[in-house]
Structure formats: C-alpha cells, structure tokens
C-alpha positions as CSV (number, residue, x, y, z in Angstrom):
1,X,0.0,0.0,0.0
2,X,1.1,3.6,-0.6
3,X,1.8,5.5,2.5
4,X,-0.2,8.6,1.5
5,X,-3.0,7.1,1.2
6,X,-2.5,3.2,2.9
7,X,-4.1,2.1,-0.6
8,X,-3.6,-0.3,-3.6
9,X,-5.4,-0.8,-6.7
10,X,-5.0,-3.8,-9.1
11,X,-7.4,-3.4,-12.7
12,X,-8.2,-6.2,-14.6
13,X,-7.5,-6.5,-18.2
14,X,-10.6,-6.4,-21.0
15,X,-13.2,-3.7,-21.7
16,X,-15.0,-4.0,-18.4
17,X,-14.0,-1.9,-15.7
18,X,-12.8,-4.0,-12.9
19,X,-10.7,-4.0,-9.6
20,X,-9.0,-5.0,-7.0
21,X,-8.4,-3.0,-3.9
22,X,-6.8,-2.9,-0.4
23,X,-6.6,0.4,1.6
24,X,-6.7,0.9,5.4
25,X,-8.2,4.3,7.3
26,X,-10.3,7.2,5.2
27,X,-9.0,6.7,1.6
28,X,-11.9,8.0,-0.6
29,X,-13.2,11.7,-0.1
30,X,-16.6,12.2,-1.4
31,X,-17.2,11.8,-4.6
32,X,-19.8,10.2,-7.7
33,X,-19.2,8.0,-10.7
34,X,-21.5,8.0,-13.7
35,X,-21.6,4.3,-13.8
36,X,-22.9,1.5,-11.8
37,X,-20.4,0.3,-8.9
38,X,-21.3,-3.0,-7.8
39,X,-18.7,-4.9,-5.4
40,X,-18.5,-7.5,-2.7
41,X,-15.9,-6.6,0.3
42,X,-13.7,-9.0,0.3
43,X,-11.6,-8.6,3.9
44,X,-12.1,-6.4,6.8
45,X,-15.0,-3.9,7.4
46,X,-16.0,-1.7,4.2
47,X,-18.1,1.2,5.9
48,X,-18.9,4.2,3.2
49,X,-21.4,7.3,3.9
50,X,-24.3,7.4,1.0
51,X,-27.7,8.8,0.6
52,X,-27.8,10.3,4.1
53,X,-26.6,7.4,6.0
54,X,-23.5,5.3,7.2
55,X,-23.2,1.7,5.4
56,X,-21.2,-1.4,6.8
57,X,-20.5,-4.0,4.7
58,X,-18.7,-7.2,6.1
59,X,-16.8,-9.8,3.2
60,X,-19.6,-11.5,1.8
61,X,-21.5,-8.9,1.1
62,X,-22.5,-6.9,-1.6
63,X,-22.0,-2.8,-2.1
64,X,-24.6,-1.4,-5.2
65,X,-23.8,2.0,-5.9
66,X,-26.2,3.7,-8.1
67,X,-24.7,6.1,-11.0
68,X,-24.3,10.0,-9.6
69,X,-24.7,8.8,-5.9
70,X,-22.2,10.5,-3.4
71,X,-20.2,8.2,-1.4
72,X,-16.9,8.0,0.1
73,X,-15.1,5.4,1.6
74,X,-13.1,4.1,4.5
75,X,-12.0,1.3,7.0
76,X,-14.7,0.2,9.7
77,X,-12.1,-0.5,12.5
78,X,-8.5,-0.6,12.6
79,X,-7.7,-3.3,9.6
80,X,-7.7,-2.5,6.1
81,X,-10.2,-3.9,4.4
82,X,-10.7,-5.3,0.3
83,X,-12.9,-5.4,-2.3
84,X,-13.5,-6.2,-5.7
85,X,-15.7,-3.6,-7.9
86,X,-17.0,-3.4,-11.6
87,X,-18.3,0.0,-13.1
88,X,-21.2,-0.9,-15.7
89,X,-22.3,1.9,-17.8
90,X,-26.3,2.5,-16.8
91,X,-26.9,1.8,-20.5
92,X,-25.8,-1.4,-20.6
93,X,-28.2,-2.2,-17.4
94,X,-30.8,-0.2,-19.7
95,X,-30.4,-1.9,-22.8
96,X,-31.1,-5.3,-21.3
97,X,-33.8,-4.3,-19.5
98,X,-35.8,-3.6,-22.8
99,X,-36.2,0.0,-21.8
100,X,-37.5,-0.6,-17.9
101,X,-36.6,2.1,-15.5
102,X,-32.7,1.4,-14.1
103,X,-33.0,-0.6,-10.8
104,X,-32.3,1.6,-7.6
105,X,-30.9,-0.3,-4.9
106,X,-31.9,2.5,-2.4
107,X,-29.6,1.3,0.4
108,X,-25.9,0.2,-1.4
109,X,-26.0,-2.8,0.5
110,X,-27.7,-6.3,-0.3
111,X,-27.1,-9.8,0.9
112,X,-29.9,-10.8,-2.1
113,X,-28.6,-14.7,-3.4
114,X,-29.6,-14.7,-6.4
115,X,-27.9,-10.9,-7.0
116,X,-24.7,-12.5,-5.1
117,X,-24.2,-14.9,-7.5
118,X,-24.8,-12.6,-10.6
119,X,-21.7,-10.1,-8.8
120,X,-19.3,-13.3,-9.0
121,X,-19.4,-14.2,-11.9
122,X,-18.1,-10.6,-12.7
123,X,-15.4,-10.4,-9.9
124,X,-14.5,-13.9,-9.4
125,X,-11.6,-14.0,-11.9
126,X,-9.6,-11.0,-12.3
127,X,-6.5,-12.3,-13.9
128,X,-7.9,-12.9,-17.7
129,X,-10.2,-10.4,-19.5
130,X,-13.6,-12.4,-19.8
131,X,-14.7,-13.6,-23.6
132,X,-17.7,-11.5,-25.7
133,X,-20.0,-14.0,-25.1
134,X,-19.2,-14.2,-21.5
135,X,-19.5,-10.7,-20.5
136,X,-22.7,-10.1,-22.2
137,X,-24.6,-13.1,-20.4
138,X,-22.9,-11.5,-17.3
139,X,-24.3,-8.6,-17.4
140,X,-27.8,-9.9,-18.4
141,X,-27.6,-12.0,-15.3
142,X,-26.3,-8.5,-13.5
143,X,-29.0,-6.5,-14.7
144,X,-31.8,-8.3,-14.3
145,X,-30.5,-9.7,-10.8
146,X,-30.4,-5.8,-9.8
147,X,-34.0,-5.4,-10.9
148,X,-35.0,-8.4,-8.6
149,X,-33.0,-6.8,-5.9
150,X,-34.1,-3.1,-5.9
151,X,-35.8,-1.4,-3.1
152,X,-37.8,1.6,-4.6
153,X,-40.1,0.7,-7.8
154,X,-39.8,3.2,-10.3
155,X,-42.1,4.2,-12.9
156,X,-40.9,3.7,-16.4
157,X,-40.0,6.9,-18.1
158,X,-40.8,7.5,-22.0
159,X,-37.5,7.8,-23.4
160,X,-36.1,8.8,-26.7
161,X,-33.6,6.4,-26.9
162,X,-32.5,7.3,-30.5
163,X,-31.9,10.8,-29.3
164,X,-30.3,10.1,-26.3
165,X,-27.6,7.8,-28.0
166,X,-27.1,10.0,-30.8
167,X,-26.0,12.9,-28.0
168,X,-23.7,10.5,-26.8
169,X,-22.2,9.9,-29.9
170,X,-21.8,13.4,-30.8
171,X,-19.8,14.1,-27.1
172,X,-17.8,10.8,-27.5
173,X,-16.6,12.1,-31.3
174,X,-15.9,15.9,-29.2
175,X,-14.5,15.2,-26.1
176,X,-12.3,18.0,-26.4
177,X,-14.3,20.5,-28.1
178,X,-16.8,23.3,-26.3
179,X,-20.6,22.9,-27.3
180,X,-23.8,23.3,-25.3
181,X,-27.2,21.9,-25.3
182,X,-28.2,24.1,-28.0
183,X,-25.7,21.9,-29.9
184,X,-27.1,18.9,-28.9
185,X,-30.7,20.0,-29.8
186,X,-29.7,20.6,-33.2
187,X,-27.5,17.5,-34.0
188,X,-30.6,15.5,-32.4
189,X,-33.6,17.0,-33.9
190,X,-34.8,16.8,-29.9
191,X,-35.9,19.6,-27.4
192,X,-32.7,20.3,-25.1
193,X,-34.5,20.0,-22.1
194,X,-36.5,17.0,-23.1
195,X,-32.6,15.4,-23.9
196,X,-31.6,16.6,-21.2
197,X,-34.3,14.2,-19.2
198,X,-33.5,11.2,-22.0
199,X,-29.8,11.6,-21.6
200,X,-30.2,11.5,-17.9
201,X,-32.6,8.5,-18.0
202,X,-30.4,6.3,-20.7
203,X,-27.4,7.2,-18.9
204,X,-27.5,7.7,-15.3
205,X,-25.7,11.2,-15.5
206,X,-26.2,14.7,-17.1
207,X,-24.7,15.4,-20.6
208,X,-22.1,17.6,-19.0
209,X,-20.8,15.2,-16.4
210,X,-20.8,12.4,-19.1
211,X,-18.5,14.7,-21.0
212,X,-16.5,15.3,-18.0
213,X,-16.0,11.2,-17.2
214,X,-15.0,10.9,-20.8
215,X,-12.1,13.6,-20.1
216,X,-11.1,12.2,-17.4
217,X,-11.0,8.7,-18.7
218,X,-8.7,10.2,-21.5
219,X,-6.1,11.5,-18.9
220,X,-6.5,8.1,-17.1
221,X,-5.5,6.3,-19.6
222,X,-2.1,8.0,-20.6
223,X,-1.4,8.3,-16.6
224,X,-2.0,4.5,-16.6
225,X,0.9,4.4,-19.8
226,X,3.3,6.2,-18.2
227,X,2.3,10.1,-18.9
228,X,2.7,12.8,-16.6
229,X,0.2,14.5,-14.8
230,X,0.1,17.3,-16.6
231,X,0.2,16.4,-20.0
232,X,-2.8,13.8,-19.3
233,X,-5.0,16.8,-18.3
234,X,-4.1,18.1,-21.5
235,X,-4.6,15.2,-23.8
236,X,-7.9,15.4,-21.9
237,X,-9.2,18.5,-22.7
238,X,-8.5,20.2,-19.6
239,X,-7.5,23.7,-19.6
240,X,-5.1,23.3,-16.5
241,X,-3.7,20.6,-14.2
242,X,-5.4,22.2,-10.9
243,X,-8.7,22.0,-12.5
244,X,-8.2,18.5,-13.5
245,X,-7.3,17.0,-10.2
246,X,-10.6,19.0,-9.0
247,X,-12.6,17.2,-11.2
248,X,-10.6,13.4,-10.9
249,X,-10.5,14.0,-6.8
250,X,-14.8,14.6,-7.5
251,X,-14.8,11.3,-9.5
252,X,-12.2,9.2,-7.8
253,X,-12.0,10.4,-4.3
254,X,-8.7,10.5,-4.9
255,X,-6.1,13.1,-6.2
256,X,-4.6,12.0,-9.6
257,X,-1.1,11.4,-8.1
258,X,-2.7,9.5,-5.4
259,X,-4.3,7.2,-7.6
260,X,-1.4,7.3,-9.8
261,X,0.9,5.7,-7.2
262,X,-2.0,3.6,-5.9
263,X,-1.2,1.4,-9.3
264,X,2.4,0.6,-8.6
265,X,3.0,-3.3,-7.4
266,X,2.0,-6.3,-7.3
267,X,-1.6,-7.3,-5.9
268,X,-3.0,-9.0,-3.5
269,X,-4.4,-12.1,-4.3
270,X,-8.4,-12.6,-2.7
271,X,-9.8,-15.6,-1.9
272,X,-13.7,-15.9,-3.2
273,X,-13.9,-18.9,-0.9
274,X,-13.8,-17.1,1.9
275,X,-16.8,-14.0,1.2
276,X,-19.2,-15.9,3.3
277,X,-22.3,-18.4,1.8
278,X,-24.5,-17.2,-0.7
C-alpha cells in the first residue's frame, strides 16, 4: 500500500472496468461516478457514507452503488479492508432491460442470493479479461438480478432512446471540443431539455458530467501508460492541471497522483472462498 494514502489498486484487463483494492483508514473523499459500482468486500469492514446514512459492509456482502450517488469510503475498524468492484455503464443495465426504469438499490448494501451470485461471476476471476459471449450473459444476469433486488419501484419513463444515444455519440466524437445543449438539440432533432431528461434517463448522468468522465478517462489512460500528470489533463481536454485534479478528486475520491501511485505493485491475491455463503 502507498503511505499517502494506505491504498492499492490492481485493474483487470478487458473492456469491463474492474478491480481490486486494499486500503486501510479514510481513503476515498466524497465523490460520484456516472456508472454502476457494484462490489463485494472482500476482507475487513468496508463502511462508506451514502444517501444520508452510514453503510457497513462485512466480506460476503455486496455494495450497489447507483450512478451520480455521493459516497466516500473508508476502514470500519483498525484493519484495512478489500474489495473487488466493476463499473457498468447504466446503459448497458438499460439496454437489457428492454427500456424498464434502471434498478435503484436505495440502500448500497444487499445480501440478495440470487444478486450475489450474478456479482461473482463478474469479480471472481480478475487475472484474464472475460470472452464477448461471456461478459454479455454476465451482465444480463447482472441486470436483471439488480431489478430483482431493488428497493424503490420506479415508474418507467418514456425515453427517446435514439436521441439520447445520438448525444452521446456526438460528445464521444468531441470530447475535447466546447458545445452546449443548444448543440445537442440541433444535431438530435430533440428539445434540449427533453434530452436533457433522455440523456439522464439512458445514462445515469447529465450530458455535461458524461463529457467530464470521458475527459477524465482520456487522462486516465495516458497516466496508466506512463504520462505525466500534466500532459494527461491536457490530452484530456483540460485547460489546467489544478482543475483537472478537481474534477478526478470529484470522480475518484482521490487526487490523480494519489491514484497514480496507488497502481504501482504487485496485488494482492483474494480468496472468493472465503466471502461468506450465498
């Protein structure tokens, strides 16, 4: 672990987002992702403030955060404690839902069997990237395991879909450019404010903050091959480092360097066998 921050971080190779982590005391200031993070603590005691209240998860069980969700994170006692975390895009969950409102899990914990098993076939092996076919029944399995296991029933909104998708394609092809709503309208043929309600919807996040991940994922990625802080924020479309690490420490919990360092070594290997029954 790093001294800083008494933290490590191990990611898993293929197109799914997925890691390992060990960290002791308060590692993680507050902070949101615009995915999905759905985990099972590993070791130790994984306590986390979200939605008003303070969370304990013990190994075995599960942590659902839902996308633009404050949390932080931290040690429950003296030990450091693990976990193992996958960040799905909300339009994936979406998509196999056939259009049904994203599932809420209202209180980021679940001990739910049936949602358990779903989670560990995600997390379970780490070391390989998992094959097309694979990772697609996976996340079936995920999404409609989440559904099962959500708290707060939800109306299903009308949603353009076509719309919605089209504005992400047009800020995936302009990550680094300026545009605005106004933009948006006109290369969807759809009422900005009306998008604005899709895009949320589809995607779990505002246009502006999916733009924002995107940057950040940009700089993330040349950090990860060996760039510099500085000139990441720059590949990423940020005018400045200091407003960069602003916006990663908002994301991440975490100040780029931080996380930066939190990479180096070796990991720690986990033992599923040992994340209680299911």
């Amino acid at each position: 672990m790093t001294a800083e921050t008494g933290f490590r971080l191990v990611r898993a190779p293929g197109p799914l987002d997925r890691v390992e982590a060990l960290f002791a005391g308060a590692a993680y200031a507050p902070h949101r992702h615009d995915t999905y993070a759905i985990g099972m603590t590993m070791t130790g005691v994984q306590r986390f403030d979200y939605r008003g209240s303070t969370r304990n998860s013990l190994p075995g069980g599960l942590v659902i955060l839902h996308p633009d969700e404050l949390h932080d994170g931290r040690a429950g006692d003296q030990r450091p404690f693990g976990y193992r975390t996958a960040y799905v895009a909300p339009a994936d969950i979406l998509n196999m839902l056939d259009g049904r409102p994203l599932p809420f899990v209202a209180s980021g914990v679940s001990m739910c069997p049936r949602l358990r098993r779903a989670v560990l076939a995600l997390l379970e092996d780490l070391a390989r990237p998992m094959a097309d076919l694979e990772l697609e029944d996976a996340l079936y399995d995920l999404a409609t395991a989440l559904e099962q296991a959500a708290e707060v029933a939800v109306a299903a909104p009308i949603v353009n879909r076509t719309a919605a998708s089209r504005a992400r394609d047009y800020i995936d092809t302009r990550v680094e450019d300026q545009f605005s709503l106004a933009d948006l309208e006109a290369a969807t043929g759809h009422g900005r404010w009306q998008l604005s309600r899709d895009f949320r919807a589809m995607f779990g996040t505002s246009p502006y903050r999916y733009l924002l991940m995107r940057r950040i994922d940009r700089a993330r990625s040349m950090m990860v091959a060996g760039h510099g802080i500085a000139e990441s924020a720059m590949a990423g479309g940020f005018a400045d480092q200091s407003h960069f690490s602003r916006m990663f420490k908002r994301t991440f919990g975490l100040t780029p360097d931080a996380w930066r360092r939190s990479l180096l070594g070796p990991a720690r290997s986990f033992k599923t066998g040992h994340t209680g029954s299911s």
